[in-house]
VMD Tcl script that draws the C-alpha trace (Angstrom):
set ca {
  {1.47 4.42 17.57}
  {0.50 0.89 18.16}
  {0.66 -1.76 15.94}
  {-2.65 -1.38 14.31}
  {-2.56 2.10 13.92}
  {-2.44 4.07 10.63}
  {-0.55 7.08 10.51}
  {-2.42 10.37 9.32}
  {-3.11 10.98 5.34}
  {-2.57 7.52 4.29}
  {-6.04 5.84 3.10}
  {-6.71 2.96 1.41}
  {-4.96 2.58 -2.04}
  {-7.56 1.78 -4.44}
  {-4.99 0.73 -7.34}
  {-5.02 -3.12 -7.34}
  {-3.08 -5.68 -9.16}
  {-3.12 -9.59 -8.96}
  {0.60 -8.98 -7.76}
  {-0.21 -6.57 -4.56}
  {-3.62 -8.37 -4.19}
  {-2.43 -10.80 -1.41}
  {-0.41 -8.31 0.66}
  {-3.48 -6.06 1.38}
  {-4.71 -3.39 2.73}
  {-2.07 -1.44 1.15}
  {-2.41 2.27 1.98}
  {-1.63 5.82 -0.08}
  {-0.75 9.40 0.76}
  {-0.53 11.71 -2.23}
  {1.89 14.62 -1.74}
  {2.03 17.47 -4.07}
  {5.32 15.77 -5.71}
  {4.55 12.21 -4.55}
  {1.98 8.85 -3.80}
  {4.06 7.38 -0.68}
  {2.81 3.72 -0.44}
  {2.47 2.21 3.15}
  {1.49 -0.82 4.83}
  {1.16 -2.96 8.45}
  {3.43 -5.06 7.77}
  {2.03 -9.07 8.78}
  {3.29 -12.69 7.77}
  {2.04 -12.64 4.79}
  {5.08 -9.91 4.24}
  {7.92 -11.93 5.52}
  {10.27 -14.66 4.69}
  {10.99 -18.17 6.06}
  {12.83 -16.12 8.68}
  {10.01 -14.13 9.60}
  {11.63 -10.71 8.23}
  {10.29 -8.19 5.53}
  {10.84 -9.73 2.18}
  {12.68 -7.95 -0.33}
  {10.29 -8.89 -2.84}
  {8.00 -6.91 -1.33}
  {9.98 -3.95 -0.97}
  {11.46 -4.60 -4.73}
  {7.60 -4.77 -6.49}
  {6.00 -2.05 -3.77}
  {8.84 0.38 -4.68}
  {8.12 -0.04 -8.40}
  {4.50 0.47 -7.62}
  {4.86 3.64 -5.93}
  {7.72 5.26 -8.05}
  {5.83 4.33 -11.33}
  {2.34 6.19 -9.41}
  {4.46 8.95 -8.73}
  {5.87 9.36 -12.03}
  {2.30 9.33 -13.41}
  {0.82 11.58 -11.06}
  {4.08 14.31 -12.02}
  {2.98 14.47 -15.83}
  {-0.72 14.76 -14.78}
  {-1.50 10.90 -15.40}
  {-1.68 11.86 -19.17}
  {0.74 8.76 -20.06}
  {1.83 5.22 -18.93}
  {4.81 4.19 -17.26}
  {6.49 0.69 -17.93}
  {9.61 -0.07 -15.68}
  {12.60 -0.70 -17.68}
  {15.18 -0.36 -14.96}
  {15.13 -0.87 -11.14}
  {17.61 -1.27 -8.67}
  {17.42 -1.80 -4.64}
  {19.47 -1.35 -2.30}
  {18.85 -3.10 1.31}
  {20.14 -1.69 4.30}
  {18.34 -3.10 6.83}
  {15.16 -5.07 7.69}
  {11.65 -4.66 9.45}
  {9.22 -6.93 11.30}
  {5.83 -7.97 11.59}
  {3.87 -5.36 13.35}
  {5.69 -2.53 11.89}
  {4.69 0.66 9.34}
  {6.26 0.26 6.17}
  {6.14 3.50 3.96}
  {7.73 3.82 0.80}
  {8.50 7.65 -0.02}
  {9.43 8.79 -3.54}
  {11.10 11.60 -5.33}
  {10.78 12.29 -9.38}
  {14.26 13.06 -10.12}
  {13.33 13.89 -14.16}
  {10.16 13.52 -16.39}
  {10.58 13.45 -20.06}
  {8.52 12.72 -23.17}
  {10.19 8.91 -23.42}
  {12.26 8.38 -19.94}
  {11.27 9.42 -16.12}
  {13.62 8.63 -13.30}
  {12.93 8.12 -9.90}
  {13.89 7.19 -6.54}
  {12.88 6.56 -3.06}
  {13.48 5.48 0.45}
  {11.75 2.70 2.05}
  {11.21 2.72 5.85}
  {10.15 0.80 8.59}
  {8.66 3.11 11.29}
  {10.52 5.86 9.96}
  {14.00 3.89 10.32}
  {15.54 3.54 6.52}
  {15.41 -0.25 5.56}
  {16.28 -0.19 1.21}
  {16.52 2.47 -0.97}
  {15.68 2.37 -4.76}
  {15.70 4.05 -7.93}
  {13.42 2.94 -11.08}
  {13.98 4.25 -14.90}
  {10.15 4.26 -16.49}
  {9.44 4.28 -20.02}
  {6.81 6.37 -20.69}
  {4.02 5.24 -22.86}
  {1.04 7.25 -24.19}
  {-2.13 6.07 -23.25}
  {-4.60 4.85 -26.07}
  {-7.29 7.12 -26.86}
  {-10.73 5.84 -27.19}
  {-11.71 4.87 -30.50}
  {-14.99 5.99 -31.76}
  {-16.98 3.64 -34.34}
  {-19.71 5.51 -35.91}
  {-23.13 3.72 -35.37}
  {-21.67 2.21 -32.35}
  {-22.39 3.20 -29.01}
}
mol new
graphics top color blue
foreach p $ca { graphics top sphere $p radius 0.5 }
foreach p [lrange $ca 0 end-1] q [lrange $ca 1 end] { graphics top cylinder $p $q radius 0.2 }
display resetview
């Protein structure tokens, strides 16, 4: 795979935030149990020494447990982090594929746990697991005489 490449399933991740907005294109593959968030890693995704930064790792990680957390109760609810923890156990360059691969450990009605392993060209670089609150999502309110 060359350095430009994107590897098979991923396409463009069409959730955006201000947060993720400068690190883009950020890519998704949806699994039946999982949304794995990857990206070509490029300056814009390093620190003063020119290696990933574990900022990135920390906020992409939330990003993709949270996503998979939703997408395991059928996006019928919210998620809101209220613990995360990384571990880093290595690091990762410009020019390489960084994919962030998540398990749901548990879903509740008011707690969903998960985990995941980040990599950097399928070489383990952080791991992380993420506690979610989960919040139901407002329903519509109807105003009669309003459209």
């Amino acid at each position: 795979m060359t350095a430009t490449e994107i590897p098979d399933g991923f396409e463009l991740h069409t959730r955006k935030s201000p947060l993720t907005e400068p690190w883009e294109p950020l890519y998704a593959k949806r699994t039946d149990k999982a949304v794995v968030i990857g990206l070509r890693l490029a300056k814009p995704h390093t620190n003063g020494r020119g290696l990933i930064h574990g900022g990135l790792i920390a906020a992409l990680s939330d990003n993709a447990m949270g996503y998979s957390c939703a997408q395991a109760t059928g996006y019928t609810t919210s998620f809101v982090t209220i613990g995360l923890a990384v571990d880093f156990v290595g690091t990762a360059e410009v020019g390489q594929w960084l994919a962030i691969e998540t398990e749901v450990i548990k879903t509740g009605r008011t707690i969903c746990f998960a985990q995941s392993l980040i990599k950097a060209d399928d070489v383990v670089i952080a791991r992380a697991n993420a506690t979610f609150r989960v919040v139901p999502k407002k329903e519509a309110v109807v105003v009669p005489g309003r459209a």
